[in-house]
Structures are given as structure tokens and as C-alpha cells.
N, C-alpha and C positions, 0 to 999 in steps of 0.2 A: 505379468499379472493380469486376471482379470479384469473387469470393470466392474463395481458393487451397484447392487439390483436397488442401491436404497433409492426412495424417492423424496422429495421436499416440496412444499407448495414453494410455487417462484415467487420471487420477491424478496428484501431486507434477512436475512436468516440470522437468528438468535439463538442463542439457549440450546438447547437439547439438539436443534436443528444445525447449530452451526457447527458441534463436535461428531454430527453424524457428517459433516460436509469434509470437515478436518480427516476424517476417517476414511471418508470413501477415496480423497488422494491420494492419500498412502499406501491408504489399499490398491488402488490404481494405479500406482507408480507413475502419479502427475501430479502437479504444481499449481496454483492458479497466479496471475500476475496479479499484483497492487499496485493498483495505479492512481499517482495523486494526482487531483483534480482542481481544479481555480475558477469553476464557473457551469452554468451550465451547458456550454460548449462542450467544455470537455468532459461533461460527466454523460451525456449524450454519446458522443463518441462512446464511449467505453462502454454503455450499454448495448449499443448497438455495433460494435464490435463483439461484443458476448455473445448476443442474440443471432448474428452472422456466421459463428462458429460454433452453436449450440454449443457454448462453455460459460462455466460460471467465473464470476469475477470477483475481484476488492477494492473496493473504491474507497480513497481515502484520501485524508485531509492534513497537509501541517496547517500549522499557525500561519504562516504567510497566505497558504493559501486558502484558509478561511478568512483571514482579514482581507484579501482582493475579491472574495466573495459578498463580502458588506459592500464593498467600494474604497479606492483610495481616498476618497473625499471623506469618508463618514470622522465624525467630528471626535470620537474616542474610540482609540486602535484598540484597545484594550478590549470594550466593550463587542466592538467589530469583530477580533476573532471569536468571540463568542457567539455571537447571532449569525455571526458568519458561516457560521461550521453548524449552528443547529437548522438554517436555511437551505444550507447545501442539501444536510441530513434528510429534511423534509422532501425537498425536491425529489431524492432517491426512492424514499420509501413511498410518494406519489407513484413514480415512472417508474420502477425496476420490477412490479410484477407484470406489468404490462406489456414488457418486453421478454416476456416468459425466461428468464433466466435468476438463479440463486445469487445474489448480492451480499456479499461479507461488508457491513460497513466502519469503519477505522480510521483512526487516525495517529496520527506519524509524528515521532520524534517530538517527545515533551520532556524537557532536560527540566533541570529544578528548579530555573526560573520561570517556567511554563505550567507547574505545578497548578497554579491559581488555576488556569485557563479548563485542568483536565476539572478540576472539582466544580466549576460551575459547569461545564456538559455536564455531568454526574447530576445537578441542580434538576438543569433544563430533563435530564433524561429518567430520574425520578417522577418527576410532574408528567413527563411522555408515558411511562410505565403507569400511572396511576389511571390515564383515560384509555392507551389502547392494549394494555396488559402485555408488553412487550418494551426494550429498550429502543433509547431512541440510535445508540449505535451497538452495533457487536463486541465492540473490543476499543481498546485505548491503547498506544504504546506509551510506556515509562523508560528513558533513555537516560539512568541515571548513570552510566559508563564511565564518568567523568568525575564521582564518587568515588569513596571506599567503598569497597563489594559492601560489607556490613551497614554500610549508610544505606545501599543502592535496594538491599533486598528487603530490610525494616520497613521502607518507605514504599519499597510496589506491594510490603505484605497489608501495611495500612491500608494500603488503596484496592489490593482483590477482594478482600473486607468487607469493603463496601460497594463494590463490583459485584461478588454473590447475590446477594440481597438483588441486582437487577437485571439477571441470568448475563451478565454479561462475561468477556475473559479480558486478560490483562497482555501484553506482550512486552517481553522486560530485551534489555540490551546487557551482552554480557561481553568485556572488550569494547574497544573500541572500531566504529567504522568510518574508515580512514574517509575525508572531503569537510566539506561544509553544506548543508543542505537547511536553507532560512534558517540562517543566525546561529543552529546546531552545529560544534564540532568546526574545524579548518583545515586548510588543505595544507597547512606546516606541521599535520603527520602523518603524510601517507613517503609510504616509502617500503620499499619490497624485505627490510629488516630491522621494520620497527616491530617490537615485541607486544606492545598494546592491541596490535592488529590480528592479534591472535589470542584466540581466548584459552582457557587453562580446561581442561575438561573437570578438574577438582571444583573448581569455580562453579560450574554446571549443575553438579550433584550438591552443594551447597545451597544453588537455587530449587533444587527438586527437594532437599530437604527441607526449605522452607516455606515454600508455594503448593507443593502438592495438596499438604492436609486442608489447606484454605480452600482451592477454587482451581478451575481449569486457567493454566498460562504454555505461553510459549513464548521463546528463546531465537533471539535476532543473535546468536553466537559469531563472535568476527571470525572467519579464517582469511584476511588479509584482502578482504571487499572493502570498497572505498563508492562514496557518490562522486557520481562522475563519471566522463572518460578521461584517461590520459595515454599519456603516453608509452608503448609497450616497455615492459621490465620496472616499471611503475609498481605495478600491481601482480603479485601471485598468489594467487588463490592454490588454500591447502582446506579442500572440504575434507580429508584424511580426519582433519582437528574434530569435524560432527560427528564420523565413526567411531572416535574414541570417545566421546560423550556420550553419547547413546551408549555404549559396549560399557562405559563405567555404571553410569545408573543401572542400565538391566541388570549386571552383574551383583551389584551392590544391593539393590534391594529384591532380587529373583523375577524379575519382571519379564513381559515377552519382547518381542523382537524391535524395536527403534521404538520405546518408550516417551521419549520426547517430539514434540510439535515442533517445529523446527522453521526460523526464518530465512532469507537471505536478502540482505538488502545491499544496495548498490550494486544492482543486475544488471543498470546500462554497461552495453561496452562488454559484456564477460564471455570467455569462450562459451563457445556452447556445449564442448563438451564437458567442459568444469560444470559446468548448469545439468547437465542429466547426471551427472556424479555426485552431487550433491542433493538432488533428489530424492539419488538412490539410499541417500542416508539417511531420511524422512524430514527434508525440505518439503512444507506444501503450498508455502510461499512466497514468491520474490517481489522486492521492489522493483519499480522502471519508472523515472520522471524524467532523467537529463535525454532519454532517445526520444521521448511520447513529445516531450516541447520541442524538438529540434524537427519531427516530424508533424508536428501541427502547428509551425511557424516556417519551413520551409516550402511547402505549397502556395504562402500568401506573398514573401519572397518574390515567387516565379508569376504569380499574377500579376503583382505588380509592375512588375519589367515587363510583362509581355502585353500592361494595358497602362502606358505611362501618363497617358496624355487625361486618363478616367481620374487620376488622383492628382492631377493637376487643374482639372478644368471641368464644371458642368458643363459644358458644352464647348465644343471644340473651337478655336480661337478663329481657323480657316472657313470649317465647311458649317459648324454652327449644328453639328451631329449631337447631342444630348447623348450623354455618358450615364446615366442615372442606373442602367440596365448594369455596369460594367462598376460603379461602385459603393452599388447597394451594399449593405454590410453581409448580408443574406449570401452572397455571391461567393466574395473570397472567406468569409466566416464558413461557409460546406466548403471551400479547399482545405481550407485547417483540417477540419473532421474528415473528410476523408482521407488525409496524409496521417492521421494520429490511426485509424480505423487501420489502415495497412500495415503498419507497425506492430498494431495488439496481433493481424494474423501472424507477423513473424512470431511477436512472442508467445502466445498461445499453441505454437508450433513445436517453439522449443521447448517448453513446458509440458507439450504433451497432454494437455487439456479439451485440444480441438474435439470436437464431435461428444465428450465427457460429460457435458451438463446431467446435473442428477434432479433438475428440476421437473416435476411431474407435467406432464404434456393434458 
């Protein structure tokens, strides 16, 4: 497929903006990564990974990792993920035009006792909509899988409701994805023939019939993705399951060609040829956090070892040599980001995103 001629200003993309960005991947037969974030280390990194690769990106947040955004310390965890995640927010939509790149911003996995958390961003991002005429995030996911479907889709139809009103979209969970990712979900159901891990395509068109008339949503549909890695024959991936979803809706309600927005979460670890396969079935988004940490915490690792005496000692016991150069935070904090930055090129690789930015120059 071509590339689409659209253009965006760079920066936060919303509204009208961000289904032209949804569109142009599709169009594009590419993907962009989502990457959760904990700070502004790594929301850096992932810009400047975008920026590196002229591709656009997702930046996004669970609950844990807006509440380590407040601080461990801060005195109400509660309140924490909330200023947490609108702090992050802010930060992005400071930095992300400036690193000329299109920014989807989102946040990850809010099961029913997270509920509270999405409705005050909804607060916070009302009040953001009122002075800069724009959300303060793109989208929300609602990760009700762990429900009755009829519980799960009532409850994100409440909630795109009032998402419209802030040009914003909703991203629903259908099936289960197999791991534990902050307090979401455990790894006592992943298993290569558990049935939860696979979503129903009936299921699907029940969500298309419920969501569509509301507001723009898309669909994190399991076909036997888990967070994590493990171990091979663990996990098999059947994106066959999103050809049949797409092909029921189109068929059912006369639509064009891959009709639905399409997720994929739990990307660390996945073949890569399951990753263009699923794609090709109108994926335009995957998760990656267990490789982004393992790859911006393994750099600091190798620093360590190779300057032992710097994290033991201001100044050396022997020669009285000052370490200060060696364990400024500044030092091994740019190994992290550049070990996270090499990672987003693999994954914007396999995605097929590289050199795609539709952000206007």
C-alpha cells in the first residue's frame, strides 16, 4: 500500500486528527507502538525515539505508572494516579510538538475498580477542554474483560457518552489478555488452550453494534496475546480470530474493507511475523512495556558493573579520584534512554512505521 498524503500539525493529536492518523495506518499497512511510560525519562525516550525515526507514536499510562509519576512517597496513592497521569499528560503535550512528531496520548488497562481513576481524568480533562479547546488525552482504555460482555459494553457505552462531548475515543477489551500488567489480569491464565484468550468474533459485532452509533472506539480483541514474555508454546497467537471480526462486521452491516480499529496488546516477545499478520488485519496499534523496561534498565545494569567503585564511593578509597562524573544521575539515567530508544527502532521496524510520520514538516 501506499503511504496517505494526510498531514497533522505535530504534537498531542485529538479529535478529527487522531481518526485521520488511525486512517492513514491502515491505509499504510503500519502500526504505531504504545508505549507505557513512568516518568519523564521515559516519555523522552519515546519521543525522541519517534523523532529519530520520523514516526508517530502512543504514549500512554497505566495506574501504576501514573502513580510512580506523582512519586512513591506522595501521601494518597489514589489521588497520585490522578495528578500523576494529568502531569505526565501535560509534560507530553508541552514536549511532543516540539519534537515534530504526531502523539496519540492514552491510557492502559482500567478494569472496574479503576473506574474512579478514568472519570476524574474525564474531570481533569473537561477543565483542560474548556481553556485549550482540546482533550487533555486522546483516548482511555476500559478493560472490562473480566465482566459479562453486557456488563462490559453498557459501561464503556456510559463512558464514550461522555468521551464524545471531549472529542475524545474510548478503547474497550474484548476477551481476555492473557499476564498481569499493574494489578490488571494474572499470569494463572495464560496458557496456549485457554478459551478466554480468544475472543468470539460474535462478541465483536455486538460491540460494533453498540459503540458505533455513540462515538469512535476500538478493540484490544485477544487472539491468545498475553503481557509478558514467556516461555515458547506458552503463547499462540491466532490473529486469523481479527480476519474473522472484521469479515463479520463488514459483512453484516455492508461496510468497506477492515471496518474496525484494531489493538494488539501484549507485543513484547511476539513473532514478528504474527506482528505484520495481524496488521494486515487492521491492527494500528500495539502495546510494548515488558521489552521498553528490560531495555531501559539493562544499560544501567552494564554501567554499573563496569563503574563499581562510582556507586560505592565519592571518591575512590585508594587514589582519592572523585566519581561524581561517573555517578551523576544524568549519566547512567542517558543509558537507560538510549537502551529504550534502540528497542522503539526495532519496534517501529516491525511495525512498519519507520520514516511514516504524517506530521506536517
Amino acid at each position: 500500500m501506499t503511504q496517505t498524503s494526510t498531514q497533522i500539525k505535530p504534537g498531542v493529536v485529538t479529535g478529527a486528527d487522531y481518526l485521520k492518523l488511525v486512517k492513514a495506518c491502515k491505509d499504510g499497512g503500519y502500526a504505531l507502538p504504545a508505549v507505557n511510560v513512568t516518568g519523564n525519562n521515559t516519555i523522552n525516550a519515546v519521543l525522541e525515539a519517534a523523532r529519530k525515526n520520523n514516526a508517530d507514536v502512543i504514549i500512554q499510562l497505566s495506574n501504576g505508572g501514573a502513580d510512580f509519576v506523582a512519586g512513591k512517597g506522595f501521601p494518597d496513592s489514589t489521588l497520585g494516579k490522578i495528578l500523576g497521569a494529568v502531569s505526565a499528560a501535560q509534560h507530553v503535550h508541552m514536549m511532543a510538538e516540539h519534537y515534530g512528531v504526531c502523539v496519540v496520548l492514552h491510557t492502559d488497562h482500567a478494569n472496574k475498580k479503576l473506574l474512579p481513576w478514568i472519570d476524574a481524568l474525564m474531570d481533569h480533562g473537561e477543565a483542560w477542554y474548556k481553556t485549550h479547546g482540546k482533550p487533555l488525552f486522546s483516548s482511555h482504555m476500559i478493560d472490562l474483560s473480566e465482566e459479562t460482555l453486557e456488563d462490559n459494553l453498557s459501561e464503556c457505552a456510559r463512558i464514550l457518552k461522555r468521551m464524545v462531548d471531549l472529542d475524545m475515543s474510548i478503547e474497550i477489551e474484548l476477551g481476555v489478555t492473557g499476564g498481569e500488567e499493574d494489578g490488571v489480569g494474572s499470569d494463572d491464565d495464560i496458557g496456549a488452550e485457554n478459551p478466554k484468550l480468544y475472543t468470539q468474533p460474535e462478541d465483536v459485532l455486538r460491540a460494533y453494534d453498540t459503540l458505533a452509533p455513540i462515538g469512535h472506539f476500538s478493540v484490544a480483541a485477544s487472539f491468545g496475546n498475553v503481557h509478558g514474555v514467556y516461555a515458547p508454546g506458552n503463547v499462540k497467537l491466532r490473529p486469523e480470530i481479527l480476519k474473522a471480526s472484521q469479515d463479520l462486521v463488514r459483512k453484516t452491516h455492508g461496510l468497506s474493507d477492515k471496518p474496525l480499529d484494531l489493538v494488539f496488546h501484549g507485543g513484547s516477545g511476539s513473532e514478528k511475523a504474527k506482528i505484520t499478520e495481524a496488521i494486515s488485519y487492521g491492527v494500528f496499534k500495539m502495546n510494548i512495556d515488558t521489552d521498553t523496561q528490560f531495555a531501559f534498565s539493562q544499560p544501567v545494569g552494564k554501567y554499573v558493573n563496569e563503574n563499581p567503585k562510582a556507586f560505592l564511593y565519592q571518591t575512590d578509597p585508594d587514589t582519592e579520584q572523585p566519581y561524581k562524573k561517573q555517578y551523576d544521575p544524568r549519566k547512567w539515567l542517558r543509558k537507560a534512554e538510549e537502551g529504550m530508544i534502540a528497542r522503539l527502532d526495532e519496534a517501529f521496524a516491525d511495525l512498519g512505521s519507520t520514516g511514516k510520520s504524517v506530521a506536517a514538516k
